[in-house]
C-alpha positions as CSV (number, residue, x, y, z in Angstrom):
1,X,127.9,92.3,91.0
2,X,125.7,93.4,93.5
3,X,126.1,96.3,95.9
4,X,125.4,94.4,99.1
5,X,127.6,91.3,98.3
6,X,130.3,94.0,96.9
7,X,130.4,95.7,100.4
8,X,130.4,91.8,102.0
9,X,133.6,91.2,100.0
10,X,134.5,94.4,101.6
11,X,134.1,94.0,104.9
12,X,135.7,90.5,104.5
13,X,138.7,91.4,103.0
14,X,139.2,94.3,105.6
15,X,138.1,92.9,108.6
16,X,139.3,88.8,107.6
17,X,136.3,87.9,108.3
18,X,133.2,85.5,106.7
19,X,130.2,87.4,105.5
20,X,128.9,85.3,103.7
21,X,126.0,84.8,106.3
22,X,125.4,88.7,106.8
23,X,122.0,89.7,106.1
24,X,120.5,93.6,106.7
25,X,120.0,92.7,110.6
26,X,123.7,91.6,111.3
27,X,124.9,94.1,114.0
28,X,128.7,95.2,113.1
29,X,129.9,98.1,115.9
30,X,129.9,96.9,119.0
31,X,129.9,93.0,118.4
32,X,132.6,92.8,115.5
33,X,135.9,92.7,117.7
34,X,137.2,93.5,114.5
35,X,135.9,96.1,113.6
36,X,137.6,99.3,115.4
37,X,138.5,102.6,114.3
38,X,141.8,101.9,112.1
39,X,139.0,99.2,109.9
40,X,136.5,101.3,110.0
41,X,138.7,104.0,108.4
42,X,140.0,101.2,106.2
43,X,136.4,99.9,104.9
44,X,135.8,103.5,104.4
45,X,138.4,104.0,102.4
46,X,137.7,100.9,100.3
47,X,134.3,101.2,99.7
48,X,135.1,104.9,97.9
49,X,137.6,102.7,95.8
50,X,134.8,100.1,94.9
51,X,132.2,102.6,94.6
52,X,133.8,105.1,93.0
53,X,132.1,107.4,95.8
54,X,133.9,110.1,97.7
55,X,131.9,109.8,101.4
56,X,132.0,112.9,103.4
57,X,133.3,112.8,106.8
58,X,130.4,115.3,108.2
59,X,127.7,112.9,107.3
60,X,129.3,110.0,108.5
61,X,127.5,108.5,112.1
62,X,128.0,106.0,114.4
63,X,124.8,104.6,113.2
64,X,125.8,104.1,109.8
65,X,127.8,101.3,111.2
66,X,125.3,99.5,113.2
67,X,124.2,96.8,111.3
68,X,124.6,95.4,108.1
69,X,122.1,97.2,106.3
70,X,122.7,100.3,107.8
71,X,126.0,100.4,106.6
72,X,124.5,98.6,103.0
73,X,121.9,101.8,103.1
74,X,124.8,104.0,103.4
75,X,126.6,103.8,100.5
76,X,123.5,102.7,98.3
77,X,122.3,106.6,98.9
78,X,125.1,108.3,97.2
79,X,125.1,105.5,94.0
80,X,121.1,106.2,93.5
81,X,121.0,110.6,94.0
């Protein structure tokens, strides 16, 4: 399966929400009511599991969360180093 529709399963299991429309442009912080601290935490932690990645807390930014692709771009970093 592919990365970006493995983080969409993600985000839509966490957050009980439908992804199936997100593209790379789809904002998340700031117009996701959902998605607050505790989920973000939560996604984080899931997308380790899923990815088999451990994600380190220093380089982790606000920005990473901004859209869909940011967050996409993210995690596809550590799977391609």
């Amino acid at each position: 399966m592919e990365y970006n529709q493995q983080l969409k399963d993600v985000l839509s299991e966490i957050l009980n929400i439908d992804t199936s429309n997100f593209m790379h442009s789809t904002k998340l912080l700031g117009e996701l009511s959902e998605l607050d601290s505790m989920s973000i935490v939560l996604v984080l932690i899931e997308i380790e599991k899923r990815f088999s990645l451990e994600i380190d807390i220093a380089d982790l930014e606000a920005k990473h969360f901004e859209t869909f692709g940011n967050l996409a771009s993210f995690i596809k970093n550590p799977l391609t180093v």
